[in-house]
Structures are given as C-alpha cells and as structure tokens.
ROKOL-634219 format. One record per residue (C-alpha): residue in one letter; x, y, z. Coordinates in Angstrom, 3 decimals. Layout:
<nodes>
   code         px         py         pz
      a          X          Y          Z
...
</nodes>
This chain:
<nodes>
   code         px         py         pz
      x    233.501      6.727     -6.350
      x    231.474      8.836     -8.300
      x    228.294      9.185     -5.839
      x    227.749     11.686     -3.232
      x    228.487      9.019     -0.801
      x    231.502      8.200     -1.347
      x    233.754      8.042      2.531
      x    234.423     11.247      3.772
      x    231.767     13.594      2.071
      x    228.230     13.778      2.711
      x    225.443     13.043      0.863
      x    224.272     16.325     -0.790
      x    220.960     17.429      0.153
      x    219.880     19.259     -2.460
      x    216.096     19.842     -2.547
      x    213.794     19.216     -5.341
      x    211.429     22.280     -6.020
      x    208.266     20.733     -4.616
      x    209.920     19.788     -1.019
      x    211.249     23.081     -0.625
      x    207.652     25.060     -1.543
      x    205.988     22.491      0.747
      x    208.233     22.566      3.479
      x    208.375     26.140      3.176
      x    204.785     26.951      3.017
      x    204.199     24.310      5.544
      x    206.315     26.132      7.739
      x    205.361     29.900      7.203
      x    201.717     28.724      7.934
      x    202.766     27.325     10.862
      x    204.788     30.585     12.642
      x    202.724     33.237     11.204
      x    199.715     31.426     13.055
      x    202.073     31.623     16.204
      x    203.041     35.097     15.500
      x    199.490     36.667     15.602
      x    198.937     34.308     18.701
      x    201.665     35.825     20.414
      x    201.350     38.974     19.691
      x    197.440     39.488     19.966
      x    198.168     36.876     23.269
      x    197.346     40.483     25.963
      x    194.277     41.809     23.616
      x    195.976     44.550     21.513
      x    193.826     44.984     18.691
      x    193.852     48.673     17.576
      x    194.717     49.789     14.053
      x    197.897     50.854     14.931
      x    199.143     47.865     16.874
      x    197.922     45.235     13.430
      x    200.116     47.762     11.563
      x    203.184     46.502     13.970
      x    202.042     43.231     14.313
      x    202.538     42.523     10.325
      x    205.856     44.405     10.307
      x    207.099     41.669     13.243
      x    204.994     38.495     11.242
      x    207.341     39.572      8.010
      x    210.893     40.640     10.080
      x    210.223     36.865     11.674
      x    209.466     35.077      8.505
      x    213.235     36.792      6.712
      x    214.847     35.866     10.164
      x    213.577     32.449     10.281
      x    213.947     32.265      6.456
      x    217.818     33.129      6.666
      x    218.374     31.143      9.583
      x    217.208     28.090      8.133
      x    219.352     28.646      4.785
      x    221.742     29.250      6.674
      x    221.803     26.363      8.846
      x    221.636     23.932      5.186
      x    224.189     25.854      4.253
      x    226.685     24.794      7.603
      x    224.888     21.452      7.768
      x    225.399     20.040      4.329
      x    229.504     20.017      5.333
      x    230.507     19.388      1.677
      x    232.879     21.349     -0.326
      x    231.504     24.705     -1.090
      x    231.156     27.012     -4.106
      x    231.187     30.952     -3.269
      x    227.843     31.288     -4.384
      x    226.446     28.722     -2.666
      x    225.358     30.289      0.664
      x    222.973     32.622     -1.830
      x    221.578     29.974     -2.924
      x    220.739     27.768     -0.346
      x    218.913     31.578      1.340
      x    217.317     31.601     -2.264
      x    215.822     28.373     -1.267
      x    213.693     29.816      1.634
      x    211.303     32.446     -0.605
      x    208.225     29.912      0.466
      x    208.537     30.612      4.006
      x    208.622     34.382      3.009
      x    205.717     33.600      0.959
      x    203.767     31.062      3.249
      x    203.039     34.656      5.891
      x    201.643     37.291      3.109
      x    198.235     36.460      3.137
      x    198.484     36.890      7.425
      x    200.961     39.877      6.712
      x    198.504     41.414      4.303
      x    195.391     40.509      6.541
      x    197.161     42.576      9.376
      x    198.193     45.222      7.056
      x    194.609     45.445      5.616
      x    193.321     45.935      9.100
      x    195.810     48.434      9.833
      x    195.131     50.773      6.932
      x    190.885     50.347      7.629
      x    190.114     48.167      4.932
      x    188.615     46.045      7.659
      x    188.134     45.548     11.937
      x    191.438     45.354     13.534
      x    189.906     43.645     16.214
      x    189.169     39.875     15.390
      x    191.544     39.665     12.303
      x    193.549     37.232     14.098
      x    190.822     34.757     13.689
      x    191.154     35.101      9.793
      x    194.308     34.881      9.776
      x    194.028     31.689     11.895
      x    191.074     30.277      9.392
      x    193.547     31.467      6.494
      x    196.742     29.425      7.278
      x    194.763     26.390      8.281
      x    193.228     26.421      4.918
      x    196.903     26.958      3.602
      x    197.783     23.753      5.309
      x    194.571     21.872      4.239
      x    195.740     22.842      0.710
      x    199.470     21.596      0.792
      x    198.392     18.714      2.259
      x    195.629     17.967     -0.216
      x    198.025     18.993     -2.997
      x    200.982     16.443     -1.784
      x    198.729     13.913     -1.298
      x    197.514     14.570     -4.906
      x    201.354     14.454     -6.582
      x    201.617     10.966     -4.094
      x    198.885      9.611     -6.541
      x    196.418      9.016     -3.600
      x    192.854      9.301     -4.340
      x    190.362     12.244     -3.829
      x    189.189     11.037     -1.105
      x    192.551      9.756      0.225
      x    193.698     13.214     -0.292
      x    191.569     15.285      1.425
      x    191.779     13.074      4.375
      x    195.509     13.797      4.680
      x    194.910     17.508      4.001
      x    192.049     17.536      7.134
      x    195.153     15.651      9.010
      x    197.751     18.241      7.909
      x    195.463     21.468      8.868
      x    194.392     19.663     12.326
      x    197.937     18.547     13.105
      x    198.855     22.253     12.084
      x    195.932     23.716     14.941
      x    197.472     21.521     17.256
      x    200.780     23.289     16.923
      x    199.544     26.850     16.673
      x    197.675     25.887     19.519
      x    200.535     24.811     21.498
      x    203.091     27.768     20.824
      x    200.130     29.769     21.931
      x    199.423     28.063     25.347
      x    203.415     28.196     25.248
      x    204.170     31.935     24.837
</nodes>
C-alpha cells in the first residue's frame, strides 16, 4: 500500500504551515500570560525583577518549544531520517515567537523605557489581543464571514482569559 496507513506504520503527521503558526502562537500566548501571572503572583515589580521575569518567559517558551518537538518527534513512531528530530524542533519557532511581544514588554520595563510595576497588565491585554487575532484570522482562511469571524476571535481571546486565569488561581 502506498498510503501512510498502510498496517503497521502510522499515519504521518506532518503539519501544514498554518496549523503549526496557529497552534504555536496559540500556545505561546497562552503560557507567557501564565508566566507573568506566576511570576508577578507575590507583587515583585521592580526593574530588576521584569529584567528576570523576561529571561524565565523566553528560557520557558525554548523549553516548552523543544519539549513539544520533541514529543512529535517520539510520537509520530514512523521510520526516521537523521535529520528529522531538527526538524520537527524547527517546527516550534511560533511558540518562540508567540512570547516576544510579553518578553520585550518585560524587557522594556526593565531597561526604563516604561513602569515596571503594572506591565503585567499589558502584557495580559497584549496576548489576548494575540489570541483575538489568530482566531479572527482562522476563522477568515475557514471562509466564515466578518462578522462570523470576529465572533470566533472574541471566543478564542475569552476562552484564552479563562485559561490564563486558571493557571493563575492554580500556581
């Protein structure tokens, strides 16, 4: 059989460009709102402490991002090339990419371009918006009306507070 699913192999699982930039900026959204939750969670706000907080938001988003390449890479269980780990971790650059703008918010405070104390809240505003915008955007490639659209975009950003919210209450 010619297929991927032929018995005894498994179907590959190979992403198309747009699920892996959605999932992946979906995702980054997502933990670097529950980074700055966490780690503004006991009211450290100084300078120095947003300068630590965006080294942790970006040494989370490469840990997450290699873990989850990683895990394709095991999970996938088909016959491997030995380049193929590299690529499946290339595959993860979104999630780097989704926690910038937070990483560069808590940078900016950091440095004095702006307060240190109540940059969290941007950075909250920020990655909802980020969800609103992949949501509106998929919703958009789906074929689904304006209006359509930004009704799924409201639903992604809320749906995305609801989880931000909850690792919060969590940690």
């Amino acid at each position: 059989m010619a297929d991927s699913t032929a018995v005894g192999t498994a179907p590959s699982r190979h992403q198309g460009t747009r699920e892996v930039v959605l999932f992946g900026g979906v995702y980054g959204a997502v933990l670097a709102s529950s980074m700055v939750a966490a780690l503004t969670q006991y009211g450290h706000t100084s300078a120095e402490v947003r300068g630590y907080d965006a080294a942790w938001v970006l040494v989370t988003a490469f840990a997450s991002a290699l873990a989850h390449g990683y895990a394709h890479y095991i999970a996938e269980r088909v016959p491997r090339r030995r380049w193929d780990i590299v690529l499946a971790l290339r595959n993860e650059w979104p999630l780097v990419t989704a926690v910038l703008p937070t990483v560069f918010l808590l940078a900016g405070a950091r440095w004095g371009w702006w307060p240190a104390k109540g940059v969290e809240y941007v950075a909250f505003a920020l990655n909802i918006v980020i969800l609103f915008v992949l949501g509106l955007v998929t919703a958009r490639w789906t074929a689904r009306t304006w209006p359509m659209a930004v009704l799924v975009g409201l639903g992604d950003a809320l749906l995305g507070l609801i989880v931000v919210v909850a690792n919060a209450l969590i940690k």
